[in-house]
C-alpha positions as CSV (number, residue, x, y, z in Angstrom):
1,X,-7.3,-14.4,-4.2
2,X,-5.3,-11.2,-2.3
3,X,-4.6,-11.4,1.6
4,X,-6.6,-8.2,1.6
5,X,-10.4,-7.9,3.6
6,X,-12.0,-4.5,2.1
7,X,-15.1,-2.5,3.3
8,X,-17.5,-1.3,1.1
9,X,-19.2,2.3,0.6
10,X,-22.5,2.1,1.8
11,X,-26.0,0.2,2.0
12,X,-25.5,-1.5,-1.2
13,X,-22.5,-2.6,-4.0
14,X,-21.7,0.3,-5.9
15,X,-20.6,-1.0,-9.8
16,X,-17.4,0.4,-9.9
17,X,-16.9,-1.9,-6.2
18,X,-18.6,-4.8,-8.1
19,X,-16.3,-4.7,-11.1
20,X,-13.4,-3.8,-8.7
21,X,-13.5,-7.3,-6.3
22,X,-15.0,-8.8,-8.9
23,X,-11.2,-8.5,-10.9
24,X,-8.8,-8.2,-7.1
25,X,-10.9,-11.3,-5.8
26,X,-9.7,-9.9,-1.8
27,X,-10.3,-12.9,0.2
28,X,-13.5,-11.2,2.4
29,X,-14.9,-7.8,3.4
30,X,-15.5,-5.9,6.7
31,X,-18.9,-4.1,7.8
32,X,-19.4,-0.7,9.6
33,X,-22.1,1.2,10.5
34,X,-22.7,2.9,7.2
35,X,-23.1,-0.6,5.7
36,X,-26.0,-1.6,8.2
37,X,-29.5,0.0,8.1
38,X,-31.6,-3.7,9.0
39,X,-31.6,-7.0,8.7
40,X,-32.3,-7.8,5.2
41,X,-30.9,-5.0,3.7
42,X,-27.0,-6.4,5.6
43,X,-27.9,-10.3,4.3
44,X,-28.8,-8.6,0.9
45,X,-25.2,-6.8,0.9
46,X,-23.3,-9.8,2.3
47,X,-25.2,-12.0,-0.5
48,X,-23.9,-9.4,-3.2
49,X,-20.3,-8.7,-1.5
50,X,-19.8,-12.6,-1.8
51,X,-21.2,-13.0,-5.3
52,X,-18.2,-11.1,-6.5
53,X,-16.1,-13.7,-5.3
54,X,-14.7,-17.2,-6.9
55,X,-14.0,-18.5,-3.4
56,X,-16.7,-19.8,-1.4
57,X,-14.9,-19.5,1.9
58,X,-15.7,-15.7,2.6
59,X,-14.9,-14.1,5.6
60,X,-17.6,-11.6,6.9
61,X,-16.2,-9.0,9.5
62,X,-17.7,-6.7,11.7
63,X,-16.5,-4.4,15.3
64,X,-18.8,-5.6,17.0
65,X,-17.1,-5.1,20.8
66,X,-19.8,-3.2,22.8
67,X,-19.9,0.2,24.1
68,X,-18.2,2.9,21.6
69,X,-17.5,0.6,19.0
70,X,-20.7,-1.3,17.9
71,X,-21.5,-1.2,14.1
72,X,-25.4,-2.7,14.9
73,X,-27.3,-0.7,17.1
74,X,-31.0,-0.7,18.1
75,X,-34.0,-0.8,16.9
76,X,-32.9,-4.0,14.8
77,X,-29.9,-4.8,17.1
78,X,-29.7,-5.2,20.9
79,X,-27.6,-2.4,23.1
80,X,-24.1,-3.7,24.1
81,X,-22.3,-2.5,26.9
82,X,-18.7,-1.6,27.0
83,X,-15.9,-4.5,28.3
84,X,-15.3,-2.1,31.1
85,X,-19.1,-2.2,32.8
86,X,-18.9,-5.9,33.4
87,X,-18.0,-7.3,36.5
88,X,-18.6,-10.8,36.0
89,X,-16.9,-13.4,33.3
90,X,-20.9,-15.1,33.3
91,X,-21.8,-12.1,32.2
92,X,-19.3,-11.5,29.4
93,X,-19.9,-15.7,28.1
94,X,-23.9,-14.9,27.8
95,X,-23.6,-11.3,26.5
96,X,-21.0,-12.6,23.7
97,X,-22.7,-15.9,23.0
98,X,-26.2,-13.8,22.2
99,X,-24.0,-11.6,20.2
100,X,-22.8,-14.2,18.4
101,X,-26.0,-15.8,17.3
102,X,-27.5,-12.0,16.3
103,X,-24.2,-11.5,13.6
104,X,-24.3,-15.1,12.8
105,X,-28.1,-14.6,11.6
106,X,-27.0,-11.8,9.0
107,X,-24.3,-14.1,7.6
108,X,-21.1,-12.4,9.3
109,X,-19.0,-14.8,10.1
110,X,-15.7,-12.9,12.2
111,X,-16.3,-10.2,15.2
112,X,-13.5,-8.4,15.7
113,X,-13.6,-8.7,19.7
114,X,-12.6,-9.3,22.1
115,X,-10.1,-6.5,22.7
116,X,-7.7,-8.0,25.2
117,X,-5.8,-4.8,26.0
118,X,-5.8,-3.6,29.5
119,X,-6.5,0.0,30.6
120,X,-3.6,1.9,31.9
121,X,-3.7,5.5,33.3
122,X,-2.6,8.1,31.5
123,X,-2.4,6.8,28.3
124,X,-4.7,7.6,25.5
125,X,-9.0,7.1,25.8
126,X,-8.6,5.0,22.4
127,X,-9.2,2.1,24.5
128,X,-10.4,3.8,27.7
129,X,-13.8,1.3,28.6
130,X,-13.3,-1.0,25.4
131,X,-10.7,-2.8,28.1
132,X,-12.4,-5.0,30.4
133,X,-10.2,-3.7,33.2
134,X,-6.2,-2.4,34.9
135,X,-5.7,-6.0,35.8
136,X,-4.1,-8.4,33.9
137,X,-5.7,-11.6,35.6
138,X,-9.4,-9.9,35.0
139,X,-8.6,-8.9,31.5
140,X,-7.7,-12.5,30.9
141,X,-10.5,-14.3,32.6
142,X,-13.2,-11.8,30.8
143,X,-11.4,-12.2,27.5
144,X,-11.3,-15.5,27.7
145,X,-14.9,-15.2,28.4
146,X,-15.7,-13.3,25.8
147,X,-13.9,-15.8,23.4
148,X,-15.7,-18.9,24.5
149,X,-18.9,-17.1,24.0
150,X,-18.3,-15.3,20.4
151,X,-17.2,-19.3,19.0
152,X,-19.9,-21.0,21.1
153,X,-22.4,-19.1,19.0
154,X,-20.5,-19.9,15.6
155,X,-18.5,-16.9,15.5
156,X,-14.5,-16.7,14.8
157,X,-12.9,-14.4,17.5
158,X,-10.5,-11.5,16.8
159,X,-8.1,-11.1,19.5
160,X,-6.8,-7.6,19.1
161,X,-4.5,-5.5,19.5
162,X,-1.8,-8.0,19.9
163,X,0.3,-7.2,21.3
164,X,-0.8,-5.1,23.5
165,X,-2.4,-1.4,22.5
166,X,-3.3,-0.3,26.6
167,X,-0.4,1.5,27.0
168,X,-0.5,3.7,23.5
169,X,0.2,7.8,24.1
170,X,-2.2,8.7,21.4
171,X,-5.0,7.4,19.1
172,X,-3.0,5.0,16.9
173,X,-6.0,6.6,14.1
174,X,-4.2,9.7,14.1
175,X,-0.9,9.4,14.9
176,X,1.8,6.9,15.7
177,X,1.7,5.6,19.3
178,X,5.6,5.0,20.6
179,X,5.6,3.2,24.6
180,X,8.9,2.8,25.9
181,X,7.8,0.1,28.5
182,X,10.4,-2.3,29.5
183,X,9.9,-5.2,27.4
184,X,10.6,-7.4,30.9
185,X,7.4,-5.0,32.2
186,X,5.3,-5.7,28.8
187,X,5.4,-9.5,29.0
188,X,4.6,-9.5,33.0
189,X,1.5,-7.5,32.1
190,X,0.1,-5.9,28.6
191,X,1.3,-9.1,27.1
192,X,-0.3,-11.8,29.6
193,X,-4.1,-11.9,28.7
194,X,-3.0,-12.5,24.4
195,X,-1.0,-15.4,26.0
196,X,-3.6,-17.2,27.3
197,X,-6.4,-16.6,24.6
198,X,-3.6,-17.7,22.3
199,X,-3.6,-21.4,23.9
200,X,-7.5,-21.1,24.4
201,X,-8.4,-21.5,20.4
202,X,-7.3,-23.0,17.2
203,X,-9.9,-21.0,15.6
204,X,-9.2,-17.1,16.6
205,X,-7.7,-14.9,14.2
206,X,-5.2,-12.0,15.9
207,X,-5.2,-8.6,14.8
208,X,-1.8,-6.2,15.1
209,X,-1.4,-2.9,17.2
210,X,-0.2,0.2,14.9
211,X,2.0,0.9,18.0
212,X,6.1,1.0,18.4
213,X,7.8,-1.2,21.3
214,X,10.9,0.7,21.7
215,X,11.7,-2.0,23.6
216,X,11.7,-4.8,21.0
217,X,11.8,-2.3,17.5
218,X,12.3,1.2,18.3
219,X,11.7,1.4,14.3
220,X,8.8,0.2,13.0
221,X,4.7,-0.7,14.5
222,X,4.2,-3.8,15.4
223,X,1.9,-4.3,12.3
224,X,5.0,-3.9,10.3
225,X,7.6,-5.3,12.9
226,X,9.3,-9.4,11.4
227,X,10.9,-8.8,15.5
228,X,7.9,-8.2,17.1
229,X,5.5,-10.8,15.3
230,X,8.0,-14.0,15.4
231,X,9.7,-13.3,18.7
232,X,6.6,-11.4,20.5
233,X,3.3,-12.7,18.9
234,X,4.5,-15.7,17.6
235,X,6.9,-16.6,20.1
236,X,6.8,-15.0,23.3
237,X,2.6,-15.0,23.0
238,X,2.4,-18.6,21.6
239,X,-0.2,-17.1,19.2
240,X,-0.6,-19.8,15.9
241,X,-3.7,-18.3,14.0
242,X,-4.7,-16.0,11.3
243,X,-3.0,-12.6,11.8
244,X,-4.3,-9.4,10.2
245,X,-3.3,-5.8,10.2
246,X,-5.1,-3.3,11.8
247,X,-6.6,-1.0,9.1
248,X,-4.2,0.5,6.5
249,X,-5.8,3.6,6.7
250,X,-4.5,4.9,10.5
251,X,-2.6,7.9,10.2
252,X,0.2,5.6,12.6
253,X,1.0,4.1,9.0
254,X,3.4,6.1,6.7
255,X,4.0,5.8,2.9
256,X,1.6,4.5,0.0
257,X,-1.1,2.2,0.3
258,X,1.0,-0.3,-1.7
259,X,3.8,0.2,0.8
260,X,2.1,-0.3,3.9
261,X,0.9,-3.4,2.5
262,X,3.8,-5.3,1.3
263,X,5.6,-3.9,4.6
264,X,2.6,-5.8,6.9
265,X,2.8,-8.9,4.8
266,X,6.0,-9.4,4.6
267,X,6.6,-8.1,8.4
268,X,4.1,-11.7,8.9
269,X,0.9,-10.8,8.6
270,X,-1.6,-13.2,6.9
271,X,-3.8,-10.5,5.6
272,X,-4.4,-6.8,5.8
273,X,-7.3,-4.7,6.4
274,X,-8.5,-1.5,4.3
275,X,-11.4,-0.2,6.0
276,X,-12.7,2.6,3.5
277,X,-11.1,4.2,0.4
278,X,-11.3,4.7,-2.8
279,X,-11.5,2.5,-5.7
280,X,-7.6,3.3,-6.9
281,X,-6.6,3.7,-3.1
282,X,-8.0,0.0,-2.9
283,X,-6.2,-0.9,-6.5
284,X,-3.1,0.3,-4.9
285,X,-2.9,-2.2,-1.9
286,X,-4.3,-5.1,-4.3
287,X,-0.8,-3.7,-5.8
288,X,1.2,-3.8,-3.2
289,X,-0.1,-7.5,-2.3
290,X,1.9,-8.3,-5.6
291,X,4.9,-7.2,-4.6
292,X,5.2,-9.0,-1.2
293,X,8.7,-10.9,-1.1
C-alpha cells in the first residue's frame, strides 16, 4: 500500500484507473462533484474504487464543507450553507451530524471539514465564507462544533488547513501564498482554533496549508516544511493524527509530481493527496512515494 489517496475521472472506473490502483494499491480515494450524479451510482463507484484494493481499511473522502465547496448538491443531497452564515455552534453540531449520516449512507467514510481557518481582511476570497468567522474564540467553538457533529454521525473529521490558511495573499490553487505574520501574532490567533480541535479527537485526520510562514520557513509551504510540521503542527498545535497534504496538483507546489511527493512525505506527512490527473501523472507520485527517505 502507497501513502497516496487518488480521485478518479468520472461517474464510473475507467480500465486503465482499474488496472492502475489495482497494481499502486493507494491506500483510498477522494470524491468530487464529477464523481457524484445519485445515490446508487456513488455506492456503485465506491464498491468498485475499493474492489481494486487488497486492504479492507479504505478511506473514502469527500469536500463536503458547505457553501462553495460542496461535492453533493440537491436534488439527491440536502443544500449546505457556508461556515460563515452560522451564528450558533447548535447549529453547526446538528447541520454536521445530518451531514454525516447522508455521506455515511453512500459509504464515504472522511469529510474534509471542518476548515478551521479564520477570515482576515484583505487577504485572498479562497477562504472568504468557508471560515466560520474573524474571531479566533468563534472559529474554535464552531469548529469544534462542527467536529463533534461530523464523528457523532460516524464520520472522521479533516481539520484543515493546518496551520492556518486565513491569512494567504492569493489562491494557494494558483499560486504560492507567502504571509509574513509574526510567528508570536500566528500562534495568538490563526493558530489557536487547530490547537484546540487537536486535543478534542484521537480520530481527526489534519490536512496541510500550501502556504509559506516566513516567519518559521521563509523557504518551503508548510506541506513540505520538517520546521513547520514538528515544531508548529506537531508541537506548537499538539496535533497527533493522520496528516495529509493538500492536493499535489496546486500551482503553490513546484517541480514533478514525484518531487512534490517525496518532499511532503518526508517533510512529515502521513499521506498525500492527488486530486485529478492523468494515469502517468498518477504513476509518477506512486513513484515518488518510493523514493521517500
Amino acid at each position: 500500500m502507497i501513502p497516496v489517496i487518488y480521485g478518479c475521472q468520472g461517474l464510473t472506473l475507467g480500465a486503465d484507473e482499474r488496472e492502475f490502483f489495482s497494481k499502486a494499491q493507494p491506500m483510498g480515494f477522494i470524491l468530487f462533484e464529477r464523481n457524484c450524479q445519485n445515490p446508487e451510482q456513488v455506492k456503485a463507484l465506491i464498491t468498485d474504487l475499493k474492489s481494486c484494493l487488497h486492504h479492507t481499511d479504505v478511506p473514502i473522502l469527500i469536500d463536503q464543507e458547505g457553501g462553495r465547496v460542496v461535492r453533493l448538491k440537491p436534488p439527491f443531497w440536502k443544500s449546505r450553507p457556508a461556515a460563515k452564515s452560522f451564528t450558533s455552534a447548535k447549529d453547526v453540531y446538528e447541520n454536521a451530524k445530518d451531514m454525516a449520516i447522508e455521506l455515511a449512507e453512500l459509504g464515504i467514510t472522511v469529510n474534509c471539514a471542518p476548515c478551521a481557518d479564520l477570515l482576515i481582511e484583505g487577504a485572498d476570497g479562497i477562504i472568504g465564507d468557508r471560515a466560520f468567522n474573524n474571531d479566533p474564540a468563534i472559529v474554535t467553538e464552531y469548529s469544534l462544533a462542527m467536529l463533534k457533529g461530523l464523528e457523532d454521525g460516524g464520520m472522521t473529521a479533516v481539520i484543515k488547513h493546518m496551520p492556518g490558511h486565513g491569512r494567504a495573499p492569493v489562491d494557494s490553487h494558483e499560486e504560492l501564498p507567502i504571509v509574513d505574520t509574526d510567528s508570536a501574532i500566528l500562534n495568538a490567533s490563526d493558530f489557536v482554533p487547530f490547537k484546540s480541535l487537536a486535543k478534542a479527537s484521537k480520530l481527526a485526520w489534519g490536512m496541510t496549508a500550501h502556504v509559506i510562514y516566513s516567519a518559521i520557513d521563509p523557504l518551503n509551504v508548510a506541506t513540505q516544511s520538517s520546521k513547520v510540521i514538528s515544531d508548529v503542527i506537531r508541537g506548537q498545535i499538539g496535533f497527533k493524527g493522520f496528516l495529509v497534504s493538500d492536493c499535489l496538483t496546486m500551482k503553490a507546489l513546484t517541480g514533478s509530481f514525484a518531487e512534490k511527493t517525496k518532499l511532503s512525505l518526508n517533510a512529515g506527512c502521513d499521506a498525500v493527496l492527488m486530486c485529478k490527473g492523468t494515469i502517468a501523472e498518477y504513476e509518477e507520485v506512486a513513484m515518488g512515494c518510493e523514493s521517500v527517505e
